[in-house]
ZAVEXGU-951408 format. One record per residue (C-alpha): residue number from 1; residue in one letter; z, x, y. Coordinates in steps of 0.25 Angstrom, whole numbers. Each point is the difference from the previous one (the first is absolute). Layout:
R  seq  type     c3     c1     c2
R  NUM     A      Z      X      Y
...
END
This chain:
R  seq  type     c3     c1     c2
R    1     X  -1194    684    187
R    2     X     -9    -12     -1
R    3     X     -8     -2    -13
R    4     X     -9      4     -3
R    5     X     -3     12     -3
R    6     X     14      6     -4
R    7     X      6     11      8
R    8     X      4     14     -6
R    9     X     12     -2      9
R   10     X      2    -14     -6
R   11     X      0      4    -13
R   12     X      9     12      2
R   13     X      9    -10      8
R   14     X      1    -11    -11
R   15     X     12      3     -8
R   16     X      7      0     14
R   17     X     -6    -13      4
R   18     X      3     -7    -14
R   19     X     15      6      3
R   20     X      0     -7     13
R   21     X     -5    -12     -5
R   22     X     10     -2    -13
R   23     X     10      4     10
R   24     X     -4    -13     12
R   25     X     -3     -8    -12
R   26     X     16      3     -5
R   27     X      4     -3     12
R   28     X     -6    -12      3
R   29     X      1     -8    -15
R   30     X     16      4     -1
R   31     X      8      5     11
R   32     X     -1    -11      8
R   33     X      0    -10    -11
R   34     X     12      7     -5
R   35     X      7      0     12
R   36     X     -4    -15      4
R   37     X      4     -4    -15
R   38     X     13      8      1
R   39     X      4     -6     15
R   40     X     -4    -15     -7
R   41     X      9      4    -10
R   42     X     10      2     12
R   43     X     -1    -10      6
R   44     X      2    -11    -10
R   45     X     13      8     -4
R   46     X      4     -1     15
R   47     X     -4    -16     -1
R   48     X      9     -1    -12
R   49     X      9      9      4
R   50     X      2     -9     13
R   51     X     -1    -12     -6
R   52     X     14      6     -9
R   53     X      5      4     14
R   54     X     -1    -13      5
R   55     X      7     -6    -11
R   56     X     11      9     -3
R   57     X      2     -2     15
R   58     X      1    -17     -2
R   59     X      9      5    -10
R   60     X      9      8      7
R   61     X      3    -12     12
R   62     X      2     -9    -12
R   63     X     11     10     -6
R   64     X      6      3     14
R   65     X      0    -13      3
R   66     X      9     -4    -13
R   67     X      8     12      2
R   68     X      4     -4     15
R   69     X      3    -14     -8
R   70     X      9      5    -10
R   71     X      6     11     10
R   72     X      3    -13      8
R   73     X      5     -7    -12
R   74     X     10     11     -5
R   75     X      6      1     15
R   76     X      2    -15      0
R   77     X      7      0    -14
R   78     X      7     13      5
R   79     X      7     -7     10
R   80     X      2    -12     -5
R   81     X      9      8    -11
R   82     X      7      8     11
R   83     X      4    -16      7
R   84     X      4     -5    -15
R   85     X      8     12     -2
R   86     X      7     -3     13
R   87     X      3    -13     -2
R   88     X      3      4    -16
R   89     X     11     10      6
R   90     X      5     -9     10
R   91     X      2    -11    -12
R   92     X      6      9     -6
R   93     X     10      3     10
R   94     X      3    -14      2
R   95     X      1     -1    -16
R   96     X      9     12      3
R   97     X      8     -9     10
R   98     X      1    -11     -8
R   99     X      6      6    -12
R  100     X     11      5     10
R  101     X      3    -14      3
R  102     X      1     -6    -14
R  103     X      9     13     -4
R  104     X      9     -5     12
R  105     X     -1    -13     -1
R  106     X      4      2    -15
R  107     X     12      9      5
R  108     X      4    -10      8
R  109     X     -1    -12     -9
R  110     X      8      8    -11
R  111     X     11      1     10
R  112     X     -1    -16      4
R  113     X      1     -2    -14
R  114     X     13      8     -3
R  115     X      5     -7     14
R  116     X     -3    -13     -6
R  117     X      6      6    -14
R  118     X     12      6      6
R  119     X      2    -13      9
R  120     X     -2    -12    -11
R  121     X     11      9     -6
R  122     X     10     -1     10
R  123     X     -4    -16      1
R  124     X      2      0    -16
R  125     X     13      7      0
R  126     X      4     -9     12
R  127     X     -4    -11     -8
R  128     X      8      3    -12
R  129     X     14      3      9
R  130     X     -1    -13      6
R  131     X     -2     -6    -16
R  132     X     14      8     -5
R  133     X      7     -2     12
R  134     X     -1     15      4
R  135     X     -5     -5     14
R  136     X      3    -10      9
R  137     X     -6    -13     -2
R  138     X     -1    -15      7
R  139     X     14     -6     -7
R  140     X      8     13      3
R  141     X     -5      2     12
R  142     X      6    -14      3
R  143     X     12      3     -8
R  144     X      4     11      6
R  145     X     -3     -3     16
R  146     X     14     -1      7
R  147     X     -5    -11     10
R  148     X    -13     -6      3
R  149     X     -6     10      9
R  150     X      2     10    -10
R  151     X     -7     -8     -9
R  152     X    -12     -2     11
R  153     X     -1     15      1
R  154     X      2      4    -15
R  155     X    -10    -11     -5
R  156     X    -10      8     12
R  157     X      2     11     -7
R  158     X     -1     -3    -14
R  159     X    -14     -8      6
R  160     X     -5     10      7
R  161     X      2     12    -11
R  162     X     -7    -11     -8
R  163     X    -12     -1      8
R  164     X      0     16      5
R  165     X     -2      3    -16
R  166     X    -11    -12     -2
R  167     X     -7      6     15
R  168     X      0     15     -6
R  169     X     -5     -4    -13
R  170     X    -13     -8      6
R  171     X     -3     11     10
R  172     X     -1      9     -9
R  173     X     -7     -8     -9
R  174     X    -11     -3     10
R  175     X      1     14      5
R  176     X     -3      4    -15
R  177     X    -13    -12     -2
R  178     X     -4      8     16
R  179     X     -1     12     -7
R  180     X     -7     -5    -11
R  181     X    -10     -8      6
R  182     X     -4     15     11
R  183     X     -1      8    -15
R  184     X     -9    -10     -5
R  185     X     -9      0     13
R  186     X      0     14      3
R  187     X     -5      2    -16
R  188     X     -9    -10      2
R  189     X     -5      7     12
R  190     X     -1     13     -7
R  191     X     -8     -6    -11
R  192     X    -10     -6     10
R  193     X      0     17      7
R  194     X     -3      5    -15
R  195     X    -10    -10     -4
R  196     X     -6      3     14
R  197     X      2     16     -2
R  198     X     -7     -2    -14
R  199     X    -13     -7      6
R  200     X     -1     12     12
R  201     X      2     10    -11
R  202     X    -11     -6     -9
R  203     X     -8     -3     12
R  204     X      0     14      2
R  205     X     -2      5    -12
R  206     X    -13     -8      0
R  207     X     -3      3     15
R  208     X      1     16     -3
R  209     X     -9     -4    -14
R  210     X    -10     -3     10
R  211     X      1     11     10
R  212     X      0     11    -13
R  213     X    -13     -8     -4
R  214     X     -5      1     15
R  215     X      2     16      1
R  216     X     -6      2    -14
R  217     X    -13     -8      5
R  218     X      0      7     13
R  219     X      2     13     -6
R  220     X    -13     -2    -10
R  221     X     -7     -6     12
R  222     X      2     12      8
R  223     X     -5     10    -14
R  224     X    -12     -9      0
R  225     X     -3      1     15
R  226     X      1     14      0
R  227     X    -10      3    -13
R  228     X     -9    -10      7
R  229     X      2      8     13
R  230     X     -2     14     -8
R  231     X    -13     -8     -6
R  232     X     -5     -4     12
R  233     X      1     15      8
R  234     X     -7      7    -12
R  235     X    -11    -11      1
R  236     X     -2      3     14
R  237     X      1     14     -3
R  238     X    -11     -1    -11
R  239     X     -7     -8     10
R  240     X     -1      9     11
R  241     X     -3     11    -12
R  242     X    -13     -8     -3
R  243     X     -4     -3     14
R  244     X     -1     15      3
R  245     X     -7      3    -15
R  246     X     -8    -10      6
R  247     X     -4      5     14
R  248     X      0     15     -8
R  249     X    -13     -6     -8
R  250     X     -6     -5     11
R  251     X     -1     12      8
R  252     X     -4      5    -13
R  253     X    -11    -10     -2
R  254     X     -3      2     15
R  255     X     -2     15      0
R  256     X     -7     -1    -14
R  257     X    -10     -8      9
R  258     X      0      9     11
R  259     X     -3     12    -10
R  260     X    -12     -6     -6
R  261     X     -5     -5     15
R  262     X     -2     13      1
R  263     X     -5      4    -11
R  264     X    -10    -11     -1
R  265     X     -2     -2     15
R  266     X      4     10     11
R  267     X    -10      6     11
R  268     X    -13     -1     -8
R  269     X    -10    -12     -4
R  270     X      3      1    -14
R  271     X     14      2     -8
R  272     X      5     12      3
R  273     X      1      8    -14
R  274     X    -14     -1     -1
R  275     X     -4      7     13
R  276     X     11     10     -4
R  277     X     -5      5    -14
R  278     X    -16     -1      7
R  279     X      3      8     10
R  280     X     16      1      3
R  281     X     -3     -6     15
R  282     X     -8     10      6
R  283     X    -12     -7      7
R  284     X     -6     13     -1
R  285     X     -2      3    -14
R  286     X    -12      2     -5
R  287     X     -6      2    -15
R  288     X    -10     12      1
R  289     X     -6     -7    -14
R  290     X     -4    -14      4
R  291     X      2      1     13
R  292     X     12    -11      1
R  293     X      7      1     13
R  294     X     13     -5      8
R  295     X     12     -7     -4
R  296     X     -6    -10    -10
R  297     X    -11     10     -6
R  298     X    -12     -8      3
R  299     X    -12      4     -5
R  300     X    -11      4     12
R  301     X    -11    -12     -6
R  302     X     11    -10     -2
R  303     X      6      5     15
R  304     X    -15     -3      6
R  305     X     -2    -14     -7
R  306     X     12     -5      7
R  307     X     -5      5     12
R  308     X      7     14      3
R  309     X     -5     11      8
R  310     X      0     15     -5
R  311     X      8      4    -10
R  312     X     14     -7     -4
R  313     X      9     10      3
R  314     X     -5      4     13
R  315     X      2    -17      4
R  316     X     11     -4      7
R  317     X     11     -5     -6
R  318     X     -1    -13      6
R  319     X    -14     -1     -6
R  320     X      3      6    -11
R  321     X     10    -11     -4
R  322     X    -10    -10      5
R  323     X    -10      4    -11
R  324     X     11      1    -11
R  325     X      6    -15      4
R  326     X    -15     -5     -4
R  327     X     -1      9    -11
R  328     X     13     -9     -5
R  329     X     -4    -14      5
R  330     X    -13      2     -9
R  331     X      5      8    -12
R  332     X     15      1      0
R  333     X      8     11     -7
R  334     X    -12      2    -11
R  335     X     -8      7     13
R  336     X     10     12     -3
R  337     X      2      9    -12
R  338     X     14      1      5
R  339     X      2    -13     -2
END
């Protein structure tokens, strides 16, 4: 009711109004700075928070990246270890070969040299018959020919035994040096195969070094990719967490808003908790004591000196909100005791 004087349905309605009052005034000083401080709060998480995303994501591409690297890495050591091992075990079949041929090729010159052993022994022994007259020679050839002719064909004879034993032993002589000379080139040959086999084999060795060293990488790139990964899905996760805390306290921000709209404004000219502890809303209500009438209480002099016609609470509600609007614009809240 507008002051003064003070209303008996004022006073009796002045706790209520005060409980009213505490309770807009709660409402406005900390739930929606609460909620406004706490969404704040939010969203400089969520900035962060993306920030970190972003990074962790930078991260991941530069991880995958040197893992696709290395992956690619170990597959070309990989097979360049499967060609060197071809090759190693194709060396070593040709070493294999090889030390085929040298044992035959040493078979063989052990029996050219028995041959020559076993033939410069017939020669010797032929030698030495010829010395003590246990074989024919040139002057008993002679000697003992019964005509010419038979010298002719003897002395043939003796000539041609002579040069048979001299051709036997050079063949087999030169047969033996043959021999020798294939055993020193086929081991030559198989020391160039193992000296090769020894590079493949240490170039394989080092080749698989590498591709061991590759794997291991990968393997740790692949652990680290995934952590960042698992990171990056509980960071968006948290994210999305905050984003609805956030829309949460802004519908709660919005409908601590709403509620004290309604309780400071709603349907009437003034806030709405003090028409309800003057006169609960009824644009009737009357105050037998001081005569104060309608929704805002207003006393019949003050109703008259702002220009209203009968009593207050037989006034229409347009008018009677008229009236209590310039009751406000003048005075404020301090026009009510309710207030």
């Amino acid at each position: 009711m507008p002051r003064p004087p003070a209303t008996e349905a004022g006073h009796h309605r002045r706790p209520a109004a005060l409980v009213l009052a505490a309770a807009c005034a709660a409402v406005l000083s900390l739930a929606p700075g609460a909620g406004a401080t706490g969404a704040d709060a939010l969203r400089e998480k969520v900035e962060r928070a993306r920030g970190e995303a972003s990074a962790l994501a930078a991260d991941l591409r530069a991880k995958q990246g040197e893992l696709a690297d290395t992956e690619q890495r170990a597959a070309t050591a990989a097979a360049r270890e499967e060609r060197l091992s071809a090759l190693l075990a194709g060396g070593e079949d040709r070493a294999a070969e090889l030390a085929g041929r040298i044992e035959r090729s040493e078979q063989r010159l052990a029996g050219e040299r028995d041959r020559l052993r076993r033939a410069r022994e017939a020669l010797a022994e032929r030698l030495v018959a010829i010395y003590t007259g246990g074989s024919p020679d040139t002057t008993g050839v002679v000697l003992g020919s019964a005509d010419f002719a038979d010298l002719l064909t003897n002395a043939e004879y003796l000539r041609q035994i002579e040069e048979s034993d001299a051709r036997l032993a050079a063949r087999v002589g030169a047969v033996r040096d043959a021999v020798r000379r294939e055993l020193s080139l086929v081991a030559e040959l198989k020391a160039r195969v193992d000296e090769h086999n020894a590079r493949l084999a240490a170039a394989g060795s080092q080749i698989s070094s590498v591709r061991a060293s590759a794997e291991s990488a990968a393997s740790q790139l692949r652990s680290i990719a995934a952590a960042r990964e698992a990171s990056l899905v509980t960071l968006k996760s948290s994210i999305d967490g905050w984003v609805d805390d956030i829309e949460a306290a802004e519908a709660s921000h919005a409908s601590a808003e709403a509620t004290v709209e309604r309780w400071l404004g709603g349907p009437y000219a003034i806030p709405t908790y003090i028409v309800m502890c003057e006169s609960g809303g009824n644009y009737s209500a009357l105050n037998p004591s001081s005569g104060a009438g309608g929704a805002y209480q207003i006393i019949p002099s003050t109703w008259a000196l702002y220009g209203g016609k009968g009593a207050p609470h037989e006034a229409s509600k347009a008018e009677q909100d008229r009236i209590a609007a310039e009751i406000w614009a003048d005075s404020g809240s301090s026009a009510w005791v309710c207030s």
